[in-house]
C-alpha positions as YAML, in Angstrom:
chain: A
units: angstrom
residues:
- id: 1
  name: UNK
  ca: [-43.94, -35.22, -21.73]
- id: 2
  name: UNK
  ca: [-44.74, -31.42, -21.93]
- id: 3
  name: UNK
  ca: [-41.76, -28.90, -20.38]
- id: 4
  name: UNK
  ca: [-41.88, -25.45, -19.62]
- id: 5
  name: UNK
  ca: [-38.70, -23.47, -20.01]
- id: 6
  name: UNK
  ca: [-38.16, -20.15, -17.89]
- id: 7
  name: UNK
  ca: [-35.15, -18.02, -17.45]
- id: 8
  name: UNK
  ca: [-34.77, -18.99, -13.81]
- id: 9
  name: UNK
  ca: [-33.70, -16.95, -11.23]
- id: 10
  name: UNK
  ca: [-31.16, -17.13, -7.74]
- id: 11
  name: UNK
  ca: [-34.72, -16.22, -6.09]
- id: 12
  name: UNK
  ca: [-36.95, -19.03, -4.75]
- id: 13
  name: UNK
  ca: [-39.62, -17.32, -5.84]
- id: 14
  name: UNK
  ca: [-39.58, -17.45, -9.17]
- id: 15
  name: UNK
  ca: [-38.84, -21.48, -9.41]
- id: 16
  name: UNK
  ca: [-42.11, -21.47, -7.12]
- id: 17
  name: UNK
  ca: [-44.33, -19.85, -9.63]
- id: 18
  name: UNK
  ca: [-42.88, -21.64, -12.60]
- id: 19
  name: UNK
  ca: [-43.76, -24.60, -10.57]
- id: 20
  name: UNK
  ca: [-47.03, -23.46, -10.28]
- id: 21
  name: UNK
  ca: [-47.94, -22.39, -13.46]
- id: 22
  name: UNK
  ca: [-46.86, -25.76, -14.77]
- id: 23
  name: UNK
  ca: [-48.98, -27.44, -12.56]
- id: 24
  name: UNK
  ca: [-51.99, -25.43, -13.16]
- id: 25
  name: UNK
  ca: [-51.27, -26.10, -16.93]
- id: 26
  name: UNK
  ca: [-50.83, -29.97, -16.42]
- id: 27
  name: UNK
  ca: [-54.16, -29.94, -14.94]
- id: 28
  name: UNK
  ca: [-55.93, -28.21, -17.93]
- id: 29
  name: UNK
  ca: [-53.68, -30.53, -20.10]
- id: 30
  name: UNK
  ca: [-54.65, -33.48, -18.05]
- id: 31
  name: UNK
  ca: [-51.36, -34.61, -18.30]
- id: 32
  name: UNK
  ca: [-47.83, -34.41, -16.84]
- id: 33
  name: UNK
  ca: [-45.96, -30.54, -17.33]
- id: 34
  name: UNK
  ca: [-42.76, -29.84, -16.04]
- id: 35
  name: UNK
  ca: [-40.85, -26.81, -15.27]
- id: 36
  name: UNK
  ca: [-37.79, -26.59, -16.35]
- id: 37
  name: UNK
  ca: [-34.85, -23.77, -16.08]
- id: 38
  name: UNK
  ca: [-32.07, -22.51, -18.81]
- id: 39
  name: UNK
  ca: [-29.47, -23.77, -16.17]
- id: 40
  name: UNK
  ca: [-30.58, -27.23, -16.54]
- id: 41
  name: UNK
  ca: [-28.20, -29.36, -18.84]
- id: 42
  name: UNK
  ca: [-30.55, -31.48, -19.55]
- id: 43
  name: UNK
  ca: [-34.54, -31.86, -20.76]
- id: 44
  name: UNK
  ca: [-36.51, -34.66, -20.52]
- id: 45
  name: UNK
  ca: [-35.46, -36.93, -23.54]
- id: 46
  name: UNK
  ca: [-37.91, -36.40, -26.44]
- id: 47
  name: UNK
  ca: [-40.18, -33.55, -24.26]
- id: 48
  name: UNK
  ca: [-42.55, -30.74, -26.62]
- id: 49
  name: UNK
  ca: [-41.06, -27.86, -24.60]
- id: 50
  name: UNK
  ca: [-42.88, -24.05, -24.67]
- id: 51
  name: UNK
  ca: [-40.16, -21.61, -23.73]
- id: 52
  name: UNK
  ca: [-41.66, -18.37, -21.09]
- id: 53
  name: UNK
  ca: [-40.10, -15.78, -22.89]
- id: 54
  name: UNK
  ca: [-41.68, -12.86, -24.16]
- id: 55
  name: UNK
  ca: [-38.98, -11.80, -26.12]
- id: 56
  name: UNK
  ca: [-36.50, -12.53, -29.04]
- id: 57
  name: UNK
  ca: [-33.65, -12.27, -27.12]
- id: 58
  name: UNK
  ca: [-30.58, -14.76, -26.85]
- id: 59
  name: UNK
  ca: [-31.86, -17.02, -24.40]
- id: 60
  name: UNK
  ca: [-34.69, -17.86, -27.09]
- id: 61
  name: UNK
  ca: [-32.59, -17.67, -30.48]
- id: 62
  name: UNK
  ca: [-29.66, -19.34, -29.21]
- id: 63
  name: UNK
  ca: [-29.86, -20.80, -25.34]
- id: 64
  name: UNK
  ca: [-33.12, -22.38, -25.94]
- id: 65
  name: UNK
  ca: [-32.37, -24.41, -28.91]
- id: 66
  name: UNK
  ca: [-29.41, -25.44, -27.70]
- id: 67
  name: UNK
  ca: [-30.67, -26.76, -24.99]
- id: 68
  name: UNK
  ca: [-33.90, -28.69, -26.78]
- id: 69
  name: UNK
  ca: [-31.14, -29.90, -29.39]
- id: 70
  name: UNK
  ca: [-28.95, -31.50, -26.72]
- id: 71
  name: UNK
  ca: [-32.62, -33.11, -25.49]
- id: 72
  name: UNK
  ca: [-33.71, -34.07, -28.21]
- id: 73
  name: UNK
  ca: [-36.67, -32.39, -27.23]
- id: 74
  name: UNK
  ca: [-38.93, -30.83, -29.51]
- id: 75
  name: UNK
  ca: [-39.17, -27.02, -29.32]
- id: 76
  name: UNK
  ca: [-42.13, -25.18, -29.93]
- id: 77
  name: UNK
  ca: [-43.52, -21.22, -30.50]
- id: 78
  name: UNK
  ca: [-42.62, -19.18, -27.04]
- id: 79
  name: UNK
  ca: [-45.13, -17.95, -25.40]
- id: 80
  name: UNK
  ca: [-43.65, -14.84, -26.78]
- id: 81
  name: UNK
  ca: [-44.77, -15.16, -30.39]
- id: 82
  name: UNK
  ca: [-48.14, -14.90, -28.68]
- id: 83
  name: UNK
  ca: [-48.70, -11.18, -28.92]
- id: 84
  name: UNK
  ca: [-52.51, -10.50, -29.78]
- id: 85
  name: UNK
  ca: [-53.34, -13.31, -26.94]
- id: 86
  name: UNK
  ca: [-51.34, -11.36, -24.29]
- id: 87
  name: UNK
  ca: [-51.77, -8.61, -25.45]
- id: 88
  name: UNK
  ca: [-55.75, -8.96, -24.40]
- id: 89
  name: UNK
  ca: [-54.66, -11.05, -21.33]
- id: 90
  name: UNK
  ca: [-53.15, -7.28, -20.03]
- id: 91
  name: UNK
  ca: [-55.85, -5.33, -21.05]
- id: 92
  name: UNK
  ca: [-58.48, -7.42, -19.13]
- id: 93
  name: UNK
  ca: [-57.07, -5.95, -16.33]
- id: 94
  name: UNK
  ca: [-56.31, -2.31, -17.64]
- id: 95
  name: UNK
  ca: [-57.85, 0.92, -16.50]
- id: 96
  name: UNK
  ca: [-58.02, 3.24, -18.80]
- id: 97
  name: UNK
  ca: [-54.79, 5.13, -18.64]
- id: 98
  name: UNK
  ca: [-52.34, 2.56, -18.89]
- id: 99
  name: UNK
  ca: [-48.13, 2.49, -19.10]
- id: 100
  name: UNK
  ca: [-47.26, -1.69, -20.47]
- id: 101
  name: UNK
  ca: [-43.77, -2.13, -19.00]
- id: 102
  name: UNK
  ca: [-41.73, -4.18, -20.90]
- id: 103
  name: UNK
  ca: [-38.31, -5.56, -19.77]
- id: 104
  name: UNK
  ca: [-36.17, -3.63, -22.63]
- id: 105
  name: UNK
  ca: [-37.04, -2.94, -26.51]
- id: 106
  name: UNK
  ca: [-34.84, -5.07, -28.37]
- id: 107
  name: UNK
  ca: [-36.14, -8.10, -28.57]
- id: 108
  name: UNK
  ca: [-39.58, -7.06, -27.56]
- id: 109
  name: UNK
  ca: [-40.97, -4.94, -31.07]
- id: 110
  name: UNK
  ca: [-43.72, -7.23, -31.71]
- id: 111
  name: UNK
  ca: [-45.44, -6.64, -28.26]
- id: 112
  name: UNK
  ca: [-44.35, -3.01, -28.00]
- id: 113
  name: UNK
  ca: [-46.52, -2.19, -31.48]
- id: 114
  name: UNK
  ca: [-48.99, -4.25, -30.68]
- id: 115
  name: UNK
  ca: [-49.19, -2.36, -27.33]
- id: 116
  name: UNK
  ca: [-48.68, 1.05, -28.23]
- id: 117
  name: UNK
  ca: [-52.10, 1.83, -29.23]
- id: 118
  name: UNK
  ca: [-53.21, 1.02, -25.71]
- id: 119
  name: UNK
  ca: [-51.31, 2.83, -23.61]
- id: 120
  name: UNK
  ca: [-47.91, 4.30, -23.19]
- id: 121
  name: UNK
  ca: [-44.43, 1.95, -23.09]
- id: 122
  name: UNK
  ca: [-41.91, 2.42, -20.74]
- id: 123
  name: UNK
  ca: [-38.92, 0.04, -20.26]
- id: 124
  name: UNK
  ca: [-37.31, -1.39, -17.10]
- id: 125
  name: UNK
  ca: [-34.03, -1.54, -19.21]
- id: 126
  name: UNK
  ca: [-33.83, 1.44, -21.56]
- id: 127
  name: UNK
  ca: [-35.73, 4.45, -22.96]
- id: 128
  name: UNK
  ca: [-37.96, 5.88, -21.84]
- id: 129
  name: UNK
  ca: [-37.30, 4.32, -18.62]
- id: 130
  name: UNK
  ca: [-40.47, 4.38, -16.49]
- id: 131
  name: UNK
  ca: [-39.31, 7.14, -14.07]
- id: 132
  name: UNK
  ca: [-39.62, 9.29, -17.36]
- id: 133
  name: UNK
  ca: [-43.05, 8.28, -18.44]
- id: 134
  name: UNK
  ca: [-44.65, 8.28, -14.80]
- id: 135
  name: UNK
  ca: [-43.07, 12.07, -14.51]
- id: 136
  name: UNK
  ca: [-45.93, 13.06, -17.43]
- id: 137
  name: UNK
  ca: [-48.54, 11.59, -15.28]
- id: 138
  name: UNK
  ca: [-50.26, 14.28, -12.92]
- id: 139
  name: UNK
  ca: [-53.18, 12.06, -11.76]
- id: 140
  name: UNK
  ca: [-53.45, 8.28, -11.37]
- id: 141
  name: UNK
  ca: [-52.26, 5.60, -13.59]
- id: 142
  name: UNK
  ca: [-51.71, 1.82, -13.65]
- id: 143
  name: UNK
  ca: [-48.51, 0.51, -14.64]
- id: 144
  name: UNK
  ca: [-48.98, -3.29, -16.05]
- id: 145
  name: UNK
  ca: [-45.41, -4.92, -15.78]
- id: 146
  name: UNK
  ca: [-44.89, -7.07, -19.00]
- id: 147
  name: UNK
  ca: [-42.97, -10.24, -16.50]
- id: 148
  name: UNK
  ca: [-43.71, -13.32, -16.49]
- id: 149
  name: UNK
  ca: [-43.23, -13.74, -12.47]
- id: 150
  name: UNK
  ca: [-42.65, -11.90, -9.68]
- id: 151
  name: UNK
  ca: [-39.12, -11.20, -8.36]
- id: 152
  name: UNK
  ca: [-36.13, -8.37, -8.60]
- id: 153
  name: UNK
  ca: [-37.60, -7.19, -11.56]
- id: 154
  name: UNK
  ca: [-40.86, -6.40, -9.82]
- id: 155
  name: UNK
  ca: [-39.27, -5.04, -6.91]
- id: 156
  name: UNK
  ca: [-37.57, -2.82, -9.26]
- id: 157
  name: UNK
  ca: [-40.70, -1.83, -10.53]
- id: 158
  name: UNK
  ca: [-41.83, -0.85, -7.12]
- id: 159
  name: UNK
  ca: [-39.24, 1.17, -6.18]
- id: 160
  name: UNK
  ca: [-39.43, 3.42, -9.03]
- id: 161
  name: UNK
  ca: [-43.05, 3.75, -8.19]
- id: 162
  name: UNK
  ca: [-42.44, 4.51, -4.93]
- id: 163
  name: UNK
  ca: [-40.25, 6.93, -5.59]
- id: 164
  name: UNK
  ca: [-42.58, 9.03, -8.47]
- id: 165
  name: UNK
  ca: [-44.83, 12.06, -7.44]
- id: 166
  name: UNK
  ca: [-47.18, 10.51, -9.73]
- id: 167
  name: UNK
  ca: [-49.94, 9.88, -6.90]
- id: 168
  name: UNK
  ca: [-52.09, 7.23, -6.77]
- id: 169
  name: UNK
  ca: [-50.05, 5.12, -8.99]
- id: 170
  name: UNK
  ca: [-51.38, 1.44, -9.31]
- id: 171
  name: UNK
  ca: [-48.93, -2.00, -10.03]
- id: 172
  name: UNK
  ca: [-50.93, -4.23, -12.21]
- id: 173
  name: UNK
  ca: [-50.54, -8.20, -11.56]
- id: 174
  name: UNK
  ca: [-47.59, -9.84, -13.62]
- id: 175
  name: UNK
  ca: [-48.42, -12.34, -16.12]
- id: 176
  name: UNK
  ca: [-48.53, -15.49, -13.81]
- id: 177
  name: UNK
  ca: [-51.10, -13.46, -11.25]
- id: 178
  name: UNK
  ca: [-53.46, -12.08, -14.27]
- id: 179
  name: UNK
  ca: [-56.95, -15.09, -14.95]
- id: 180
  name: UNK
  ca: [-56.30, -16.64, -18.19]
- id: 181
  name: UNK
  ca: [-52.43, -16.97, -17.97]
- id: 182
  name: UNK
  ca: [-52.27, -20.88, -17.07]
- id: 183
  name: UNK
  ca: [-55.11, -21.55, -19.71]
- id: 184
  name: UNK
  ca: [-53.12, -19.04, -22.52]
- id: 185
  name: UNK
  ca: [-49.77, -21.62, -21.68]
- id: 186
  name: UNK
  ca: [-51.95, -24.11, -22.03]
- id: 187
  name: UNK
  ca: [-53.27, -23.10, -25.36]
- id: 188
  name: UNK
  ca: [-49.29, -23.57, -26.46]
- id: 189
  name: UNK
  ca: [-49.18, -26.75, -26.34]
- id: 190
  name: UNK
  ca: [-52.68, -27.69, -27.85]
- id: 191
  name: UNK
  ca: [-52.14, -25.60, -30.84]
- id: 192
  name: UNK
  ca: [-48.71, -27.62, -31.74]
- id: 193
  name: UNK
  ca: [-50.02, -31.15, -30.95]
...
């Protein structure tokens, strides 16, 4: 049994996509994935679970263990410890003057350097927030929002957008939207079996 493990979210949205992205990753698999959510007490017994986080944060050092532990599941690499593979999944879909928004910096280095020589970083929780960086911006740019799914987060992101006098301002897919995701999750699992 394969698992999936995402943050989850009070919006229906989000459990949809996870849904879906496990799906479309059991059918490159050609077996059974499963979504699964932090608020879950339990894992399938004995599962090789890939957590959706992109960064080091507490939910992956400490929630996500836990949680695998109490399973008896076996935990692999997050998706996160992926950088150079997203990393090109985002710039397949980059113009050329690019801001990578990433959900906050701690937690998050490893993509932010790896990044940084593509475009400017902004962060939806932090400095430089992107209200600041879109403010240097006199002409169009694309803003490619570093989450996983769709939901507040990305309505955030719109909303500060929407509110810029940067004009012309383009939202980039999230991860889940962008070709190649499903077959990069994928890749997870086959390179731990």
């Amino acid at each position: 049994m394969k698992v999936l493990l995402a943050h989850g979210s009070p919006d229906s949205t989000h459990a949809k996509e996870v849904r879906k992205v496990a799906a479309a990753v059991s059918k490159r698999l050609g077996e059974t994935v499963t979504a699964a959510f932090l608020s879950d007490n339990q894992l399938p017994c004995n599962a090789d679970v890939v957590p959706l986080f992109l960064g080091a944060g507490v939910h992956l050092t400490k929630d996500t263990p836990r949680l695998t532990n109490n399973s008896d599941c076996t935990l692999l690499p997050s998706l996160g410890s992926h950088t150079e593979q997203i990393v090109a999944l985002v710039r397949t879909s980059q113009a050329d003057k690019a801001i990578f928004l990433l959900y906050q910096s701690d937690g998050f280095e490893r993509l932010q350097a790896a990044l940084q020589p593509y475009g400017q970083i902004a962060f939806l929780h932090g400095e430089p927030s992107l209200s600041a960086v879109l403010q240097q911006h006199e002409s169009s740019v694309t803003v490619q929002p570093l989450l996983l799914f769709p939901g507040r987060s990305l309505a955030r992101v719109r909303a500060m957008v929407a509110n810029s006098s940067t004009p012309n301002t383009r939202i980039a897919p999230v991860l889940c939207e962008l070709d190649g995701f499903a077959e990069r999750v994928a890749n997870c699992f086959r390179e731990n079996s």
